[in-house]
N, C-alpha and C positions, 0 to 999 in steps of 0.2 A: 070865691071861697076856696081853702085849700086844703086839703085830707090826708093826712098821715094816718097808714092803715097799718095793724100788728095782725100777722095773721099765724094761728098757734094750730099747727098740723101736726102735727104729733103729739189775790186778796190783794188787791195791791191799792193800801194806804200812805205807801211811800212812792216816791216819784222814781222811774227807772228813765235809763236810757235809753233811746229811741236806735242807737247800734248797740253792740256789743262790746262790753268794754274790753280796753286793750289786758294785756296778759301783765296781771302784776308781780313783781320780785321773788315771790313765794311760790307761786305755780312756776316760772322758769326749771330750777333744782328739780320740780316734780318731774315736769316733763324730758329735762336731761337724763332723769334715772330708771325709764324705761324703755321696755329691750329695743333696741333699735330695729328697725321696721314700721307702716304706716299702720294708725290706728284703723279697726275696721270693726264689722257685726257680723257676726256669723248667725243666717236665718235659719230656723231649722223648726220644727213640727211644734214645739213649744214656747214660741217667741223670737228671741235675737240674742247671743251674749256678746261681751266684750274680749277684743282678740287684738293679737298684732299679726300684722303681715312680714311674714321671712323674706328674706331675701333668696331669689333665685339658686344662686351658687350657694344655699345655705346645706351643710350638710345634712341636716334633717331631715331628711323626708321620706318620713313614715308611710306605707301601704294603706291605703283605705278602702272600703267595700263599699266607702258613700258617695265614689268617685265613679260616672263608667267611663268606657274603654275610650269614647271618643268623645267624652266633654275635658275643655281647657282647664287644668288642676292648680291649684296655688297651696303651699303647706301655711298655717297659723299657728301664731301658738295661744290657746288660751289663755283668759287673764287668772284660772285656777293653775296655770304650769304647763296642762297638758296640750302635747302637740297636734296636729290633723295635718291630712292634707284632703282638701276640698275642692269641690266644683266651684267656679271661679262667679259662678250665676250666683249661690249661695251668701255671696262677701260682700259687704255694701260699706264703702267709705263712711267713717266715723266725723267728726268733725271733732277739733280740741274742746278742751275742759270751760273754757271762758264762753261758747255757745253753750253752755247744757242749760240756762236759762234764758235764751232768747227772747224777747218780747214777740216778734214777731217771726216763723217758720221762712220767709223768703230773704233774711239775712242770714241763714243758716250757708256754711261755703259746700256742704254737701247735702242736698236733699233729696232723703231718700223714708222710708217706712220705719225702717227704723230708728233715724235720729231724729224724724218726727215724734213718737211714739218715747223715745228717750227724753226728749225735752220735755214733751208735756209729763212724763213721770215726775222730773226733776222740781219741776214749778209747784207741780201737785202736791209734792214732800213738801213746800215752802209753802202751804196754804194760797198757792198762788195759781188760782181755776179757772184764767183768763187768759189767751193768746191768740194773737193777730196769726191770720193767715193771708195775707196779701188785704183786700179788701173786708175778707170774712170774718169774722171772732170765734173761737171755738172754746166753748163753757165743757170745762170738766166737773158733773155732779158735787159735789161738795161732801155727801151724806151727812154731813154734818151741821150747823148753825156759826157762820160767820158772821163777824159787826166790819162788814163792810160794803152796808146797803141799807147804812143809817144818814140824815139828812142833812149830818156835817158830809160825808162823804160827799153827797147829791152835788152843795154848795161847791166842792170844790172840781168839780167835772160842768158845772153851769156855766157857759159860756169857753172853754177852755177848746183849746185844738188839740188834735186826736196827737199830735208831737208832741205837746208839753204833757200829758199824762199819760199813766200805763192802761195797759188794754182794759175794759170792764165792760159790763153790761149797759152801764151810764155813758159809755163815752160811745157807744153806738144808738141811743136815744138821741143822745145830745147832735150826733152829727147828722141822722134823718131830718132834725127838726132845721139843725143850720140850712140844709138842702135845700129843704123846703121854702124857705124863708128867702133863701138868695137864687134859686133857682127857679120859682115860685111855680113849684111843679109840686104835683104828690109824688110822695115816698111810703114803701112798702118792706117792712121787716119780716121776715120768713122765717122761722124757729125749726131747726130740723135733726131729726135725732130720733135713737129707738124708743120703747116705752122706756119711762125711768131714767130718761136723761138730762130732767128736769127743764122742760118745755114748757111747760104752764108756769112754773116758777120765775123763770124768767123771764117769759113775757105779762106778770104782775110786776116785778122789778122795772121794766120799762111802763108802762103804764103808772106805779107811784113816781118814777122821775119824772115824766111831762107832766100828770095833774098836781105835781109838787112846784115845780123851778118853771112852768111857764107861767106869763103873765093870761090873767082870763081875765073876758069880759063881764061888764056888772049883773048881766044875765046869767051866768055859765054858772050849772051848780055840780057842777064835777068837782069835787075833794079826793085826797088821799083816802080819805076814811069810806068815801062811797065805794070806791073801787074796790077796795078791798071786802066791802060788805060783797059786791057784785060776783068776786073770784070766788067767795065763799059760797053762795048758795048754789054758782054753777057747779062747785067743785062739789056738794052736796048731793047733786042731783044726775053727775054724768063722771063719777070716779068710778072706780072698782079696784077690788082686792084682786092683782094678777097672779102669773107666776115668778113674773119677773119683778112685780114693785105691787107696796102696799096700797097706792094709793093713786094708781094709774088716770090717765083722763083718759077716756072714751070718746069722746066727742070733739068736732072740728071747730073752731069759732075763730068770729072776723069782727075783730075790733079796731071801728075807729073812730079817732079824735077830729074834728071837726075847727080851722081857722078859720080868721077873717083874713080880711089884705095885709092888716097890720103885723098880725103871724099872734093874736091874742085866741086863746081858745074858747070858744065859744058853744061847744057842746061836743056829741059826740053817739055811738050807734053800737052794737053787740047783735052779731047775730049766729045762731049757732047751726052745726049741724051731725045726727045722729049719726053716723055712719053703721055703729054695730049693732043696729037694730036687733039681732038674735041673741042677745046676752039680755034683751028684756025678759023675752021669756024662758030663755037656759043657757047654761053657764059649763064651760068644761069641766072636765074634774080637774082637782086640786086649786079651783080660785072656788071662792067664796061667796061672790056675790059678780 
């Protein structure tokens, strides 16, 4: 018997590249007409901006108060005009324009905090809330309602390798179950993230692709529709109103699916656990319940 376990602790409908494509005819002109010097981020108390790096013998270089006496200084010039010159700790190698939507962070030629943080901005702008992190996936919240965790989607992540499609939540279902199956070991998916980073969402997401696109036995009464009856009345009975998110899960649960040899599903087990036991009987201020 084999046991694929989800355990909940806490848009890409077209197909991408598996590198980064090379730089085409139209970015060239771009990148020739800026100031010469290497692209870089300047980190500072409110994020990161976009900068170029002067050249040494550059005449430029303005005095700074945000420099001390004995840290190694580099002048920049912001991508708004304005000049600096900064602590050299502060400056983190930018990568070109053809990384800003990488599929995956460790084809990135500079990794660093901020061109992490840069890319997943950029994907984010493109409805695209999925990026590999070497082995990892790292789901950016959506807030919103996307149609790309409908059961043509499913179909086309069913049986597919993790190279012929772009990152999703299905294509880390999909490749437990492969594990599972050829390795004929259990597999264990681990959802991790602050409140409201959409953890129980997506682990429903993985739980309708297996009880959808696996084969089950004539016993097996797991359906899409049960599960989601199932996420419902936990979500019912262990949510709360926080201050971070409407609609928080409270509680820890360990679900799993249940095969034979053949890799058909044949049942399955939920088990939950309270952790915030003091929110039964009171609640800080400003949440609700």
């Amino acid at each position: 018997e084999l046991r694929l376990t989800v355990v909940s602790v806490l848009s890409e409908l077209t197909k991408g590249n598996e590198s980064p494509p090379s730089s085409s005819r139209h970015e060239e002109p771009e990148e020739a007409a800026k100031p010469e010097g290497e692209r870089v981020w300047l980190v500072h108390k409110d994020g990161f901006s976009g900068a170029t790096l002067l050249p040494k013998s550059s005449e430029h270089r303005p005095r700074s108060t945000f420099v001390a006496p004995w840290a190694q200084a580099c002048s920049i010039q912001l991508d708004s005009g304005e000049t600096l010159t900064v602590d050299e700790n502060d400056v983190e190698k930018a990568n070109p324009k053809r990384y800003d939507c990488a599929e995956d962070f460790t084809l990135l030629r500079h990794l660093n905090e901020s061109s992490v943080l840069h890319t997943l901005r950029q994907r984010y702008g493109s409805s695209l809330v999925h990026t590999y992190a070497g082995l990892h996936l790292v789901v950016v919240n959506p807030m919103k309602p996307l149609n790309i965790y409908s059961k043509r989607v499913m179909e086309r992540f069913h049986s597919a390798r993790r190279s012929e499609m772009p990152p999703h939540i299905f294509a880390t279902a999909e490749i437990a179950y492969h594990k599972l199956r050829i390795n004929r070991a259990e597999q264990s998916i681990i959802p991790m993230g602050i409140s409201g980073s959409g953890k129980t969402v997506n682990v429903t997401h993985m739980l309708r692709y297996l009880s959808t696109m696996v084969s089950k036995s004539k016993n097996c009464a797991i359906t899409p529709e049960r599960v989601e009856a199932m996420q419902t009345v936990m979500k019912a009975f262990g949510s709360a109103t926080s201050v971070i998110h409407d609609n928080a899960t409270r509680y820890t649960s360990l679900t799993s699916f249940e095969f034979d040899t053949a890799g058909m599903l044949v049942g399955g087990t939920v088990q939950t656990f309270l952790l915030e036991r003091s929110r039964a009987a009171r609640h800080q201020e400003c949440e609700l319940s």
